[in-house]
C-alpha positions in Angstrom: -1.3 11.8 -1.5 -1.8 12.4 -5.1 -1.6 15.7 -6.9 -4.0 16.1 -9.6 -3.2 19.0 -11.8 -6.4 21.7 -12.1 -5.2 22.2 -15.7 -5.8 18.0 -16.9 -9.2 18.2 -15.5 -12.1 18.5 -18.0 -15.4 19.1 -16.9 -18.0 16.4 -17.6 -21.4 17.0 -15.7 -23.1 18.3 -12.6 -25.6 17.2 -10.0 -26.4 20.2 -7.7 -29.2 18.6 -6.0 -26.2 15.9 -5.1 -23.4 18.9 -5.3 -21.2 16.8 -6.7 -19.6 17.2 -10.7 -18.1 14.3 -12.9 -14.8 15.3 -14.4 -12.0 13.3 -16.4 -8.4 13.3 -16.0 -5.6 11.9 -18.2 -3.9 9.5 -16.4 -0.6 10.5 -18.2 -1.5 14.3 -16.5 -1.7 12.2 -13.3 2.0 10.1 -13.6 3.4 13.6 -15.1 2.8 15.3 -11.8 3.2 12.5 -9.3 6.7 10.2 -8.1 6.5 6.7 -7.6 7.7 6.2 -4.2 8.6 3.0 -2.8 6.1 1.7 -0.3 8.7 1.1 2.6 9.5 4.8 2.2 5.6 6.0 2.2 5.3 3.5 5.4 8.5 5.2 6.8 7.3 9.0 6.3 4.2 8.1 8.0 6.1 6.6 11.1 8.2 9.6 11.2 4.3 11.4 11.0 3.2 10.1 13.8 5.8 9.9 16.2 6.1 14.0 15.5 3.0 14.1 16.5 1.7 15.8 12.8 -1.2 14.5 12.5 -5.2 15.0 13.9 -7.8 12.8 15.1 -11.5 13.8 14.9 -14.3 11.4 16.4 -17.2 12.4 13.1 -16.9 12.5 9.7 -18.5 16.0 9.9 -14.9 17.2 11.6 -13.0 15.3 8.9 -14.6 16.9 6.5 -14.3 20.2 8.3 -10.9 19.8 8.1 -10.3 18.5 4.8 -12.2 21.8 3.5 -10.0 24.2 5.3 
């Protein structure tokens, strides 16, 4: 996961027809707000994840999305 501060973003463009926007963010906002974590730990959290049970499984992208949104 990254965390993208709403403060670093800048606002660039919009398509509605599309509804999508172009924005720009700082990579240095980006590194400021996010750890490096060593991959073995990222790979280890996600075991942990899974065997816990804490995670979903949807069989569209429309439910992903669904649930991404909420």
């Amino acid at each position: 996961m990254v965390n993208i501060p709403l403060s670093a973003l800048k606002y660039l463009s919009r398509y509605p027809h599309e509804k999508k926007i172009i924005v720009e963010i700082s990579t240095d906002d980006i590194r400021r707000v996010n750890s490096a974590e060593p991959l073995d730990e990222i790979i280890s959290e996600a075991r942990l994840d899974y065997a816990l049970g804490n995670y979903t499984t949807h069989a569209t992208a429309k439910s992903l999305i669904a649930a991404l949104e909420s």
